[in-house]
PDB file of N, CA, C and O in Angstrom:
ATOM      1  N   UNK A   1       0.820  -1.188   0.000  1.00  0.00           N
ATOM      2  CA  UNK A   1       0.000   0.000   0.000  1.00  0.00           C
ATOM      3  C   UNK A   1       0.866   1.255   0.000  1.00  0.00           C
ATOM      4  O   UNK A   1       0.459   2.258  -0.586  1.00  0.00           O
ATOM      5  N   UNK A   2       1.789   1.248   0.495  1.00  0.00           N
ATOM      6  CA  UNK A   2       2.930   2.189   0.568  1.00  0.00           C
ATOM      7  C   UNK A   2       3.326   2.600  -0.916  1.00  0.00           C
ATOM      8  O   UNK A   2       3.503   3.783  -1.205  1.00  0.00           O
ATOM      9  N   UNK A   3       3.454   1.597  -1.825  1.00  0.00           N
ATOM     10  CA  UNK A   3       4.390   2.044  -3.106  1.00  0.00           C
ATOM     11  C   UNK A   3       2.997   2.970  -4.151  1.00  0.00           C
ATOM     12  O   UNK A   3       3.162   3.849  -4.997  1.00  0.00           O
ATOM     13  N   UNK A   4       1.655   2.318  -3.645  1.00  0.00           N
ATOM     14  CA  UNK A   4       0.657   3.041  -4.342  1.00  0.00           C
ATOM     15  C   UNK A   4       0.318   4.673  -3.893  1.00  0.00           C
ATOM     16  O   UNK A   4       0.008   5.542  -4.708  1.00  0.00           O
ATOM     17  N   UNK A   5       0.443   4.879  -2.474  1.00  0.00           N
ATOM     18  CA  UNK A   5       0.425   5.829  -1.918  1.00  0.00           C
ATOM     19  C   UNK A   5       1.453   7.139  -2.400  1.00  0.00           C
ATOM     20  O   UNK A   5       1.130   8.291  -2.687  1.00  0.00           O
ATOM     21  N   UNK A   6       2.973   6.424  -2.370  1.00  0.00           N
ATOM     22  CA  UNK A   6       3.926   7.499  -2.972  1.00  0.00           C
ATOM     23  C   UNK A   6       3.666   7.542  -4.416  1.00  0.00           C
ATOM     24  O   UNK A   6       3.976   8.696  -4.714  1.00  0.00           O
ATOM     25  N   UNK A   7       3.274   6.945  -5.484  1.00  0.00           N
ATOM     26  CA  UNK A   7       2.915   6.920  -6.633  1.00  0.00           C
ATOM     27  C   UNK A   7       1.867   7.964  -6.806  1.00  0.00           C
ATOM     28  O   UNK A   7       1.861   8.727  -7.772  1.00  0.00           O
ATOM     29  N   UNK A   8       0.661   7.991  -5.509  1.00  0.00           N
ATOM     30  CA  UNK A   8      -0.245   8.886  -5.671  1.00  0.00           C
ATOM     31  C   UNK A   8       0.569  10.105  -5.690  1.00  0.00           C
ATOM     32  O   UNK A   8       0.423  10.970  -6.554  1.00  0.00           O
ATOM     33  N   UNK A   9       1.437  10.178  -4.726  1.00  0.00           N
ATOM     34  CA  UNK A   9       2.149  11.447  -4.578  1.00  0.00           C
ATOM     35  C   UNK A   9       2.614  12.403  -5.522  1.00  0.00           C
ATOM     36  O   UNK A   9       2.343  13.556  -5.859  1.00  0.00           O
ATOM     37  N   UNK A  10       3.588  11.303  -5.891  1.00  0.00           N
ATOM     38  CA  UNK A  10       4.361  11.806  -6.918  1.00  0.00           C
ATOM     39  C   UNK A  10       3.655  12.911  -8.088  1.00  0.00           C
ATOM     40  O   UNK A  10       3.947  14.033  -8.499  1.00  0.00           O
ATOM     41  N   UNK A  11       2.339  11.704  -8.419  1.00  0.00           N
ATOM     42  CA  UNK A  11       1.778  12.213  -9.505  1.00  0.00           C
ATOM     43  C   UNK A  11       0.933  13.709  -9.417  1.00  0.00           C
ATOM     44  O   UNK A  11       0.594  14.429 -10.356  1.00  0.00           O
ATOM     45  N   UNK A  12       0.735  13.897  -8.050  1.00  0.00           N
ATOM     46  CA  UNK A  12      -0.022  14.937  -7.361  1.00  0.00           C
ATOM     47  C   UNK A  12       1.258  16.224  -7.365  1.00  0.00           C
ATOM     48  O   UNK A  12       0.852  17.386  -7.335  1.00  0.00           O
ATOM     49  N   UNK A  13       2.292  16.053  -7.391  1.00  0.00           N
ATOM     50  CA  UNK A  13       3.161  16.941  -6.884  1.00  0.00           C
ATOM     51  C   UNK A  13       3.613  17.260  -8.793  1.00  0.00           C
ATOM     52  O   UNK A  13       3.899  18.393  -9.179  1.00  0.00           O
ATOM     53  N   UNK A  14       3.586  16.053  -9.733  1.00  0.00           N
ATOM     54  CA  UNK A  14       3.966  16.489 -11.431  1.00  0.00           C
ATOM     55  C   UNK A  14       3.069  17.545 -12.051  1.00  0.00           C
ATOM     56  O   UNK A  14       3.218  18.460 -12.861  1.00  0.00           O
ATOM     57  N   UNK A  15       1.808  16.897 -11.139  1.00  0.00           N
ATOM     58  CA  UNK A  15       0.410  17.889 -11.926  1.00  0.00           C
ATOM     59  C   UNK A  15       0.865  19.127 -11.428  1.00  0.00           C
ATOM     60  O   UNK A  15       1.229  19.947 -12.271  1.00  0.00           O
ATOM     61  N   UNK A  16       0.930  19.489 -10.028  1.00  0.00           N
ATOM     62  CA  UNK A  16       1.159  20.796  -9.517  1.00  0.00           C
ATOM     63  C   UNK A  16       2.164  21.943 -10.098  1.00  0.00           C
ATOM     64  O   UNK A  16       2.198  23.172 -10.160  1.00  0.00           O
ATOM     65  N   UNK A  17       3.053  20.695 -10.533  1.00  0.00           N
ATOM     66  CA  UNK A  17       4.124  21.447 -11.860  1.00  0.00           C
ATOM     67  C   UNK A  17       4.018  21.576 -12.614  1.00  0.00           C
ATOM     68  O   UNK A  17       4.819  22.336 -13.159  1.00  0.00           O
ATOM     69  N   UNK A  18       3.218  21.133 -13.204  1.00  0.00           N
ATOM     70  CA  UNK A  18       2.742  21.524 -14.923  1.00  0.00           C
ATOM     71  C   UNK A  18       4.083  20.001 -15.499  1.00  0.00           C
ATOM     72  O   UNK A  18       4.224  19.763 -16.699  1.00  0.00           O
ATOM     73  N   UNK A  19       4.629  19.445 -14.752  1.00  0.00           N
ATOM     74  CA  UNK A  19       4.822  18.214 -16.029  1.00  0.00           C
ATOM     75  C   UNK A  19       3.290  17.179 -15.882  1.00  0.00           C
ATOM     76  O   UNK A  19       2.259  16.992 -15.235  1.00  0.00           O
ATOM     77  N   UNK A  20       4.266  16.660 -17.244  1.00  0.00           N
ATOM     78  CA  UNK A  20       3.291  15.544 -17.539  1.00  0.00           C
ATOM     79  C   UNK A  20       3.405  14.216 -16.893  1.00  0.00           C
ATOM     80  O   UNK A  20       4.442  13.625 -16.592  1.00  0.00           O
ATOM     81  N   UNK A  21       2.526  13.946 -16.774  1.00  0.00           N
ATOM     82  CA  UNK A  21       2.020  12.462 -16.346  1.00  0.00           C
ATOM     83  C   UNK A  21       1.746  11.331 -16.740  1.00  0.00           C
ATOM     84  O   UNK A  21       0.611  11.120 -17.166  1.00  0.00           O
ATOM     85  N   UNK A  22       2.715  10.293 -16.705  1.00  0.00           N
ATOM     86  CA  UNK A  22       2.423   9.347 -17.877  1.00  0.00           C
ATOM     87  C   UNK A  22       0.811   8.430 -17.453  1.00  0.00           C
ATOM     88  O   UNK A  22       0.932   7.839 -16.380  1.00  0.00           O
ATOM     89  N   UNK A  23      -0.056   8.317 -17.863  1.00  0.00           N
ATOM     90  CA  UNK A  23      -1.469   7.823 -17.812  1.00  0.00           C
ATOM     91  C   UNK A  23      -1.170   6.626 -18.414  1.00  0.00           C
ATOM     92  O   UNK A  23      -0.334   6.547 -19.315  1.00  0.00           O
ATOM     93  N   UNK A  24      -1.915   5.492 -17.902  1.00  0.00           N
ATOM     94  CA  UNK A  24      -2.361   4.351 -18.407  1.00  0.00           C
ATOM     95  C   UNK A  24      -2.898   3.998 -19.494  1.00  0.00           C
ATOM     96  O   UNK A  24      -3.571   4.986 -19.788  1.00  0.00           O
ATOM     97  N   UNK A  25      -3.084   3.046 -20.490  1.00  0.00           N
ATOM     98  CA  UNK A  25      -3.953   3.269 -21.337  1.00  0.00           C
ATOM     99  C   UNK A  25      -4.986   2.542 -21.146  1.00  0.00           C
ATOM    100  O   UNK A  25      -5.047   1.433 -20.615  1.00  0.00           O
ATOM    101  N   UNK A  26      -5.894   3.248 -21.634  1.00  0.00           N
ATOM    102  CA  UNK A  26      -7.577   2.941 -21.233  1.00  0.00           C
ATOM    103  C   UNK A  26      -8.008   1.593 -21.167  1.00  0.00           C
ATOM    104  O   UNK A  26      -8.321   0.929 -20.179  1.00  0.00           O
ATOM    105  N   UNK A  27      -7.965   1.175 -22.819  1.00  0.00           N
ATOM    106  CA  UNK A  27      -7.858  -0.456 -22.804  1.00  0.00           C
ATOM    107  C   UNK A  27      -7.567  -1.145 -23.302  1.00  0.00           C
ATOM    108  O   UNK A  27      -8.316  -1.940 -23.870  1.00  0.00           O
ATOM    109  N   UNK A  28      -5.723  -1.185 -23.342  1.00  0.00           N
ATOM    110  CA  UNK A  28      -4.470  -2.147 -23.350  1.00  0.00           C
ATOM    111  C   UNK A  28      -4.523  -2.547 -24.837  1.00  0.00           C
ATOM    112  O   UNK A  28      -5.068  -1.857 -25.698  1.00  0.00           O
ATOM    113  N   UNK A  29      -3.778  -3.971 -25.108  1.00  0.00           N
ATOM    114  CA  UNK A  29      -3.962  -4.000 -26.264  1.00  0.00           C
ATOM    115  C   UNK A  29      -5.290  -4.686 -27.008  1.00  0.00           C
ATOM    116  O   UNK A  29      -5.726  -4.380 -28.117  1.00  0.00           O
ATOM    117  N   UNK A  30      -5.599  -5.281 -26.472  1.00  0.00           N
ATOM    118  CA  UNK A  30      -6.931  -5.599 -27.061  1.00  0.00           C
ATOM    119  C   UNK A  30      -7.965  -4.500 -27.216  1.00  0.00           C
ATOM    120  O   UNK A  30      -8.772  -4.668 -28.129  1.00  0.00           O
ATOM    121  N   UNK A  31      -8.040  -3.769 -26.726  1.00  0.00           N
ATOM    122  CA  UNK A  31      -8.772  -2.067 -27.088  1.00  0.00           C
ATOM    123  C   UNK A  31      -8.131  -1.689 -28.095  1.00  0.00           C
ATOM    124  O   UNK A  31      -8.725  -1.142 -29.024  1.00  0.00           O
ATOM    125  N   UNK A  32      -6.982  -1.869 -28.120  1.00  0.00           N
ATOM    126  CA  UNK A  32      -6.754  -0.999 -29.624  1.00  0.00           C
ATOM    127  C   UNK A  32      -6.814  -1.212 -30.616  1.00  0.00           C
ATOM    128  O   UNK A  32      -6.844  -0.409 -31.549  1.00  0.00           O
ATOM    129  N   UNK A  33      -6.865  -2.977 -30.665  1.00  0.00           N
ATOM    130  CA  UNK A  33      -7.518  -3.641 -31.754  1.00  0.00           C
ATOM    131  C   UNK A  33      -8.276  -3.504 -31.855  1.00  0.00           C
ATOM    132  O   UNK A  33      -8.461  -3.156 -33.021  1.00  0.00           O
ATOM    133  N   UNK A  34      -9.489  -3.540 -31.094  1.00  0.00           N
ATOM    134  CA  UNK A  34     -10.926  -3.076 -31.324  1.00  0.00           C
ATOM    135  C   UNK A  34     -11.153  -1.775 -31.963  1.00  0.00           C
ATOM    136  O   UNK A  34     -12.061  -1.587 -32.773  1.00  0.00           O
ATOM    137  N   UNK A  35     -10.182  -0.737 -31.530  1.00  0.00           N
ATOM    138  CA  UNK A  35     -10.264   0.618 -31.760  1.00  0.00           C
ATOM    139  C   UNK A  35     -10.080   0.686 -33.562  1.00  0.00           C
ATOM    140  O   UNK A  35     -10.776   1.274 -34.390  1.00  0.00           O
ATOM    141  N   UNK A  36      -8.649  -0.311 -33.772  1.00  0.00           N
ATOM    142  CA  UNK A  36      -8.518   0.138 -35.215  1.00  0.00           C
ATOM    143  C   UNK A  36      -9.242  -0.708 -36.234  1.00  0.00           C
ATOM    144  O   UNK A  36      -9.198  -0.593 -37.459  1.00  0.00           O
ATOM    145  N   UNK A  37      -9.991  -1.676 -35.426  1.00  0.00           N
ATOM    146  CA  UNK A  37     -11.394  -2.412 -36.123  1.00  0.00           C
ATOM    147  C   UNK A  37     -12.273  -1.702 -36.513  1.00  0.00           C
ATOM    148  O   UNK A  37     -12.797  -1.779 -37.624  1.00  0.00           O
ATOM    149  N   UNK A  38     -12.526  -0.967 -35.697  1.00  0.00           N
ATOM    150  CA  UNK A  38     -13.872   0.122 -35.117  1.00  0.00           C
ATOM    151  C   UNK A  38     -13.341   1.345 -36.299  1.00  0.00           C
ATOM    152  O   UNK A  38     -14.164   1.915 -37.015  1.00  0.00           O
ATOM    153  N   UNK A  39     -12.093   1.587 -36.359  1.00  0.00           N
ATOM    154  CA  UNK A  39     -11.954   2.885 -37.370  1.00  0.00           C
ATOM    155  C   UNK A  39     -12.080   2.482 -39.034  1.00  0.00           C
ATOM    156  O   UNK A  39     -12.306   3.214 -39.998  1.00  0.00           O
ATOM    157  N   UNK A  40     -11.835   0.992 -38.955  1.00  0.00           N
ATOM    158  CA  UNK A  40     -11.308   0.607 -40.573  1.00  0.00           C
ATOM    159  C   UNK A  40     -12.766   0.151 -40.971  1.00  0.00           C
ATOM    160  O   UNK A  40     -12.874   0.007 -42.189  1.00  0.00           O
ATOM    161  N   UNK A  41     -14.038  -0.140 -40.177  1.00  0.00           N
ATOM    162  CA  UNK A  41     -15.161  -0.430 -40.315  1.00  0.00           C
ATOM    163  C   UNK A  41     -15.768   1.104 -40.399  1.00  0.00           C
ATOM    164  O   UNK A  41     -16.484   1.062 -41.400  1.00  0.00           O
ATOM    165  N   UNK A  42     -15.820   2.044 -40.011  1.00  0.00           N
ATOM    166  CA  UNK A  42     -16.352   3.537 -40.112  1.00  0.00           C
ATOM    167  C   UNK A  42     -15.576   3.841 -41.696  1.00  0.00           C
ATOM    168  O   UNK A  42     -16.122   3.962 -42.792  1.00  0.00           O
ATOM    169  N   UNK A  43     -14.449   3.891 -41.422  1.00  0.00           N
ATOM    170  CA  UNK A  43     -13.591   4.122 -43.151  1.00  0.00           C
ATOM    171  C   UNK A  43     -14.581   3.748 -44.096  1.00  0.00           C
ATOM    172  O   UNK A  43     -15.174   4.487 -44.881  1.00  0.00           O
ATOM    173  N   UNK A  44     -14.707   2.431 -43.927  1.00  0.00           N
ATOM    174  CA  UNK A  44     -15.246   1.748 -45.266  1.00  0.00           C
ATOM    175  C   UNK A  44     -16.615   2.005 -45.494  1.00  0.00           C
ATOM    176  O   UNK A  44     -17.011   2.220 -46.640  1.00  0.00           O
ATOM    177  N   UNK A  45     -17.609   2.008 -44.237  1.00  0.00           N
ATOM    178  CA  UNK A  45     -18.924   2.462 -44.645  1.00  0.00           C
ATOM    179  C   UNK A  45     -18.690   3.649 -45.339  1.00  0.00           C
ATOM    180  O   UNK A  45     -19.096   3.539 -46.496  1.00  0.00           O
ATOM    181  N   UNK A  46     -18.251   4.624 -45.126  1.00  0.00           N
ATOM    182  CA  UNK A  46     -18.093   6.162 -45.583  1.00  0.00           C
ATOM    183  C   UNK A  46     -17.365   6.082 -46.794  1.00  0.00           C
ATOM    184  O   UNK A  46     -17.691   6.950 -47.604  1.00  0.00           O
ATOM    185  N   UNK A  47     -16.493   5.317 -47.156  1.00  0.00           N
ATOM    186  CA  UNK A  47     -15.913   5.370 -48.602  1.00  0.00           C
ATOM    187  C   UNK A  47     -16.969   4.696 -49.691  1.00  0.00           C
ATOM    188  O   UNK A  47     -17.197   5.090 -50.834  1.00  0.00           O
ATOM    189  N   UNK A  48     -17.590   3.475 -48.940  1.00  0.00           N
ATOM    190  CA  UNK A  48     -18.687   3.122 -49.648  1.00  0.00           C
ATOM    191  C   UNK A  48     -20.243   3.879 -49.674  1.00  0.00           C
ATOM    192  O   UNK A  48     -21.166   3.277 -50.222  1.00  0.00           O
ATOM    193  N   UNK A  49     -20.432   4.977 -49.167  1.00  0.00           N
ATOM    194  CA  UNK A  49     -21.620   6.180 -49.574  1.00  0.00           C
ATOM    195  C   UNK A  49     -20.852   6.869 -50.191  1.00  0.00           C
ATOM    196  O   UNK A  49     -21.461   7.439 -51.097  1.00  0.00           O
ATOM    197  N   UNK A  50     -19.984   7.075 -50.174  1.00  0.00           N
ATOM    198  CA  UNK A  50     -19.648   8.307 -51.180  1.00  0.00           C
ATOM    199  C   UNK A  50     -19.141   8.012 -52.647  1.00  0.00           C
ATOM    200  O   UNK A  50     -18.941   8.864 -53.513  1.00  0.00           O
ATOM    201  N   UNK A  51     -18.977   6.689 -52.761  1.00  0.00           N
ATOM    202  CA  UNK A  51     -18.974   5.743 -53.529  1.00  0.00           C
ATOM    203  C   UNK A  51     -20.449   5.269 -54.487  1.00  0.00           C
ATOM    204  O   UNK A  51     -20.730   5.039 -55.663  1.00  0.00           O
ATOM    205  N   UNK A  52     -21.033   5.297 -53.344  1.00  0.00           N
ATOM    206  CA  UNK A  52     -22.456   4.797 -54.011  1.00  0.00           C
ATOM    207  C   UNK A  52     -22.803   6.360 -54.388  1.00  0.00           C
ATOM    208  O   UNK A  52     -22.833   6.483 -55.613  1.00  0.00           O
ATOM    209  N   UNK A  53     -23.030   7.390 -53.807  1.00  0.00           N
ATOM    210  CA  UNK A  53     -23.207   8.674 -54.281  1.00  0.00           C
ATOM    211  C   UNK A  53     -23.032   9.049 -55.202  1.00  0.00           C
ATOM    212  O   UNK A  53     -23.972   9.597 -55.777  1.00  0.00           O
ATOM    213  N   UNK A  54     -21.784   8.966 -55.826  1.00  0.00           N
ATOM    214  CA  UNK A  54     -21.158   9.000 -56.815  1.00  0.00           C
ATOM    215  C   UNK A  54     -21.423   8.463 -58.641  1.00  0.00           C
ATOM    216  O   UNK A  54     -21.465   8.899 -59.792  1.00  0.00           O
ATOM    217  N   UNK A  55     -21.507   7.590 -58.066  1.00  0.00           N
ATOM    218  CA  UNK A  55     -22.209   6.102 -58.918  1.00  0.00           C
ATOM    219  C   UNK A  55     -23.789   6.481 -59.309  1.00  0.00           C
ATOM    220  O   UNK A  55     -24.264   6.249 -60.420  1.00  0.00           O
ATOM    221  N   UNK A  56     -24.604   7.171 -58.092  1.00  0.00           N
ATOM    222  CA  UNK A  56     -25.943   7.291 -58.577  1.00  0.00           C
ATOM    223  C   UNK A  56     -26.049   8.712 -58.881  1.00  0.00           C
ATOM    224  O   UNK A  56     -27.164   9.229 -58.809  1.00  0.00           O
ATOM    225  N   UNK A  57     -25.016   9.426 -59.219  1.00  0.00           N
ATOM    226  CA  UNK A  57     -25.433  10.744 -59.654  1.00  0.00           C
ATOM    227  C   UNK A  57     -24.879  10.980 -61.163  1.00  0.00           C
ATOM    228  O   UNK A  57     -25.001  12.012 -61.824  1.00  0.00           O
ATOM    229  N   UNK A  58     -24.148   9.591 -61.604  1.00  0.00           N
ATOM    230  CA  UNK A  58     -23.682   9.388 -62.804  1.00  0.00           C
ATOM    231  C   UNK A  58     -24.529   8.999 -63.800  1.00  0.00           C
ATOM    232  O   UNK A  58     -24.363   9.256 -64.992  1.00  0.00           O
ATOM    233  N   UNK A  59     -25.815   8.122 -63.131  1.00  0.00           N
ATOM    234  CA  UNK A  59     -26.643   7.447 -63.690  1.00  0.00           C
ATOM    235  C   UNK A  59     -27.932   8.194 -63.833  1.00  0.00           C
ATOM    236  O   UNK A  59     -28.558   8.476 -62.811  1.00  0.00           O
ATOM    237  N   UNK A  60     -28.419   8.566 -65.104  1.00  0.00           N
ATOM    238  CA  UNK A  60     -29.801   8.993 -65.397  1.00  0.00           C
ATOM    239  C   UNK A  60     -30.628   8.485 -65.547  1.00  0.00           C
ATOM    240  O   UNK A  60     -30.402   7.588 -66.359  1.00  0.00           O
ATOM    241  N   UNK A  61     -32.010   8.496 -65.090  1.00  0.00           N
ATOM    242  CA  UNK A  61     -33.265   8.552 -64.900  1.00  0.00           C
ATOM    243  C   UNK A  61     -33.779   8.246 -66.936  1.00  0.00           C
ATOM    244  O   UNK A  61     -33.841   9.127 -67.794  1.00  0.00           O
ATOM    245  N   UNK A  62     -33.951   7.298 -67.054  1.00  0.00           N
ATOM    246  CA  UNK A  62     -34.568   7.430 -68.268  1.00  0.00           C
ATOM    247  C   UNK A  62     -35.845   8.417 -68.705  1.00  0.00           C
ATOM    248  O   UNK A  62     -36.199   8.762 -69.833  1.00  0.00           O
ATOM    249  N   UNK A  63     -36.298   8.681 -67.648  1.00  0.00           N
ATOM    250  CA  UNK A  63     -37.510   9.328 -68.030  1.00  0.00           C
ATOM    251  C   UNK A  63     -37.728  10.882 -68.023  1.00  0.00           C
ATOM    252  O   UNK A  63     -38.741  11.530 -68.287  1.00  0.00           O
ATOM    253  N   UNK A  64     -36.545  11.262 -67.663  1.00  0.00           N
ATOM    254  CA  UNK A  64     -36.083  12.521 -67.102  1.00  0.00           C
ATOM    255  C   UNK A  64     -35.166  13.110 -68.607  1.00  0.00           C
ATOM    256  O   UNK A  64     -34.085  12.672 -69.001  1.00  0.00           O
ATOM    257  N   UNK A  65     -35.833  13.993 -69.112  1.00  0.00           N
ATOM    258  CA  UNK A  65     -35.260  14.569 -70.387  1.00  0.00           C
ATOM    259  C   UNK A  65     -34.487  15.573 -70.315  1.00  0.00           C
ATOM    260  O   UNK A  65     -34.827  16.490 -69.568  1.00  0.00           O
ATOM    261  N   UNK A  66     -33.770  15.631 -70.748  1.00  0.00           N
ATOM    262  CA  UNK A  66     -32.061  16.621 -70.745  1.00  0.00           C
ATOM    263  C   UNK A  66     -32.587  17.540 -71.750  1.00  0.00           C
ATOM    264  O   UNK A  66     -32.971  16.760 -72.621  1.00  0.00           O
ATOM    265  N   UNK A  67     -32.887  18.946 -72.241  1.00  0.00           N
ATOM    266  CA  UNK A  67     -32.761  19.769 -73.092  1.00  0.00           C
ATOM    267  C   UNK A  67     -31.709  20.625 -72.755  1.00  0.00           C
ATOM    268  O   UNK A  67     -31.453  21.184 -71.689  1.00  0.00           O
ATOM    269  N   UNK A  68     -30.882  20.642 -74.333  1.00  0.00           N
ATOM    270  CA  UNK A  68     -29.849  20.542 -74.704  1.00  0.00           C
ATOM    271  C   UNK A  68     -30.536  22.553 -75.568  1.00  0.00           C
ATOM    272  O   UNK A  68     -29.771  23.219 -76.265  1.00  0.00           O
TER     273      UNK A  68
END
């Protein structure tokens, strides 16, 4: 309990100084796999609407007459 206590310390006395504090990470490595799962799955929906967007604004309406 002692080594957690001066640890609290320490970190209480870095903040007071304006250094930084090295923080934990939230959640290790399996979070960050999830994380860059989670980003490469958002990527792709969004490349694929703007994709499909794209695609359906290329394509005309047969019934819809263009004067020229």
């Amino acid at each position: 309990m002692t080594d957690w206590k001066t640890t609290q310390c320490l970190r209480q006395i870095s903040s007071r100084t304006g250094q930084s504090v090295a923080v934990k990470p939230k959640w290790g490595f399996f979070g960050t796999i999830f994380n860059v799962i989670l980003e490469q799955i958002n990527d792709t929906k969004s490349a694929y609407n703007q994709i499909s967007e794209l695609v359906g604004n290329q394509i005309v309406d047969e019934k819809v007459v263009i004067d020229f």
